[in-house]
C-alpha atoms as one frame of an Amber mdcrd trajectory, in Angstrom:
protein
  -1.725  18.689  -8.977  -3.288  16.958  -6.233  -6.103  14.085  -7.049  -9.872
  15.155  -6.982  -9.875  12.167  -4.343  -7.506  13.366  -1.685  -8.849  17.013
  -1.472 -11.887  15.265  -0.596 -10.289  13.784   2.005  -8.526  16.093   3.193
 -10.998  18.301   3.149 -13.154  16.170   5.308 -10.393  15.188   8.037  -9.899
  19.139   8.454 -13.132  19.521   9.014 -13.833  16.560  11.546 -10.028  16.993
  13.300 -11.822  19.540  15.792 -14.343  17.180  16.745 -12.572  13.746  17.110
  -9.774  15.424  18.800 -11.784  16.144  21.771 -12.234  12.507  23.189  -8.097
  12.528  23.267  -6.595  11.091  25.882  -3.325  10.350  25.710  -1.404  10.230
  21.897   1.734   8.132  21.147   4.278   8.567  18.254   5.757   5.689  16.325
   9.382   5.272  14.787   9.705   2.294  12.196  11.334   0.771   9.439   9.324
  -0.308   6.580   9.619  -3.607   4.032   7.321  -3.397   0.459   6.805  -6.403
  -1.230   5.818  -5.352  -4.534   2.671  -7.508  -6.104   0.914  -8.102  -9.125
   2.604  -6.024 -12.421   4.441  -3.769 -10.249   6.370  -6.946  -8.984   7.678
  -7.185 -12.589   9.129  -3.323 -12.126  10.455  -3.291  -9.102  12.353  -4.972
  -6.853  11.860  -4.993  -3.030  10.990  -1.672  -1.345  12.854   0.146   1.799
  12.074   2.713   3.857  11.244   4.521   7.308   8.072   6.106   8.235   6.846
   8.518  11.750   3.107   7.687  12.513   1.339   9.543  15.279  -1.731   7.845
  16.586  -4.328  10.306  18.463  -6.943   8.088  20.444 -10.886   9.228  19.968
 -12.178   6.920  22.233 -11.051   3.981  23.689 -11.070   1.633  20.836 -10.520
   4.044  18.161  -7.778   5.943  16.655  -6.907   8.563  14.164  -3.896   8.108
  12.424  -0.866  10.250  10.398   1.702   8.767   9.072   4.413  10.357   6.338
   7.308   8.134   5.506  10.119   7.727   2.522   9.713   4.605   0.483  11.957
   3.664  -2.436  11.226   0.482  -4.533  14.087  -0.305  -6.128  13.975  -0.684
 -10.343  14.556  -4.359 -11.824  17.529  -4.498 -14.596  17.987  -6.892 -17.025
  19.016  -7.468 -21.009  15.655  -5.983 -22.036  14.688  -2.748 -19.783  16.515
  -1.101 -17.138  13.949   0.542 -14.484  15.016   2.938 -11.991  14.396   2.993
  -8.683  11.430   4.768  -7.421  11.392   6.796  -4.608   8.034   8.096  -2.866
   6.738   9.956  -0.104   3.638   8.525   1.272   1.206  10.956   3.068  -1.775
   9.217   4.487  -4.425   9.648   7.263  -6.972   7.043   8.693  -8.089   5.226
  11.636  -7.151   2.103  13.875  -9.642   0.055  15.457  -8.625  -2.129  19.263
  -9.696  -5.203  18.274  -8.217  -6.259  21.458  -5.541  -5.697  24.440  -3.103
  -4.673  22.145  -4.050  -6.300  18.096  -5.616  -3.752  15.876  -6.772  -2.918
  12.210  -6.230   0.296  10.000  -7.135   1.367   7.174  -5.574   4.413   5.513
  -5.804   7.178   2.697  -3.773   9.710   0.769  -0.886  10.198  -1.169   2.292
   9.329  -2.791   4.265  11.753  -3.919   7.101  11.030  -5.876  10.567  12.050
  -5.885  11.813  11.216  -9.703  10.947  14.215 -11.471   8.671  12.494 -14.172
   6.442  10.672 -12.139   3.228  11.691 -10.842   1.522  11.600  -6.992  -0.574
   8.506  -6.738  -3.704   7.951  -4.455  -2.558   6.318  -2.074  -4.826   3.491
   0.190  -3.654   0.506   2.444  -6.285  -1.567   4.917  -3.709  -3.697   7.313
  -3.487  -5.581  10.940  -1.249  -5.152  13.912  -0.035  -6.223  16.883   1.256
  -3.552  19.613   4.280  -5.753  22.230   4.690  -3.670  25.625   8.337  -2.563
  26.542   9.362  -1.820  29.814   8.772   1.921  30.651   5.532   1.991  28.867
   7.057   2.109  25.026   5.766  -0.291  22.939   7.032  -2.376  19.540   4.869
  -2.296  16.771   4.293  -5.130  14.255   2.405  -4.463  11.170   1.645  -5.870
   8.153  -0.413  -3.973   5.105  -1.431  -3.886   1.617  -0.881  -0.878   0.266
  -1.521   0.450  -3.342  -0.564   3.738  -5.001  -3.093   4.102  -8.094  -2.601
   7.171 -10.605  -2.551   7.757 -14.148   0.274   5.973 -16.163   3.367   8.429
 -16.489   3.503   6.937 -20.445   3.188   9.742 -22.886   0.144   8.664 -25.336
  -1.262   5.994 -22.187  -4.600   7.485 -20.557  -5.068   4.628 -18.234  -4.842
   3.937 -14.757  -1.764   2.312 -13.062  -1.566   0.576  -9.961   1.451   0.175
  -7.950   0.803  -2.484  -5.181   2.516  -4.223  -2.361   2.659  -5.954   1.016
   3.743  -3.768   3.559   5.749  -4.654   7.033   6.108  -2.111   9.385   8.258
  -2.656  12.617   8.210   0.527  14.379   9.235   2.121  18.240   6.312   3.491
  19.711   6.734   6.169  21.901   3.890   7.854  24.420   3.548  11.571  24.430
């Protein structure tokens, strides 16, 4: 079941989609690899994280942006004499916008989900504020360099455990942008 959270924001980016759509001009598509660096308690879990994500940014006005993004993540679990963790594999959903803070450097911030692919976790709200830098190609493609922190927050999966678990990392992002 989805988080009371996310409806809400889903709810509200269906609803204001119509209207931010309109100043549009021209949308671009990204391709990219992904690096998490897990921090904090989840460092103690899991091991580094790899993964690919497809972000579409679709331009409200000229220093704006809304963005989608939907990747595959998977952290992979730490082993040792005392615990073996397995890996954890994700599918991050999230939505948000991108502010020009010049020619081609930017900041995001994003929101939604994490939905997992073991079969006794849970989805996780998923948030991640980050910074960017956009290099121009030849042919009008661009690389993207990005660097986030992201953190996945849900109830823990422990049977008994009614507390709140954050998974949290640095993100890189080197993607191939693409104009559509």
């Amino acid at each position: 079941m989805l988080n009371p959270k996310f409806k809400i924001a889903l709810i509200t980016f269906l609803f204001l989609s119509p209207v931010l759509l309109k100043a549009q001009s021209s949308a671009n598509i990204g391709i990219g690899a992904e690096i998490g660096l897990p921090s904090g308690n989840f460092s103690n879990l899991s091991g580094i994280g790899l993964g690919a994500s497809v972000k579409a940014d679709l331009p409200v006005s000229e220093d704006f942006t809304l963005t989608l993004n939907a990747g595959y993540m998977n952290f992979f679990g730490k082993k040792n004499q005392l615990f073996n963790v397995e890996d954890l594999s994700y599918i991050p959903l999230k939505g948000g916008f991108k502010y020009q803070l010049g020619e081609s450097f930017y900041a995001e911030g994003q929101l939604g989900a994490a939905v997992p692919l073991n079969k006794d976790q849970k989805t996780l709200f998923a948030w991640s504020p980050g910074i960017g830098n956009q290099f121009k190609l030849a042919g009008g493609n661009k690389l993207d360099l990005g660097i986030r922190y992201e953190a996945w927050t849900g109830k823990s999966s422990t049977v008994g455990l009614n507390k709140s678990n954050t998974n949290g990392f640095v993100g890189i992002r080197f993607a191939y942008v693409l104009g559509l």
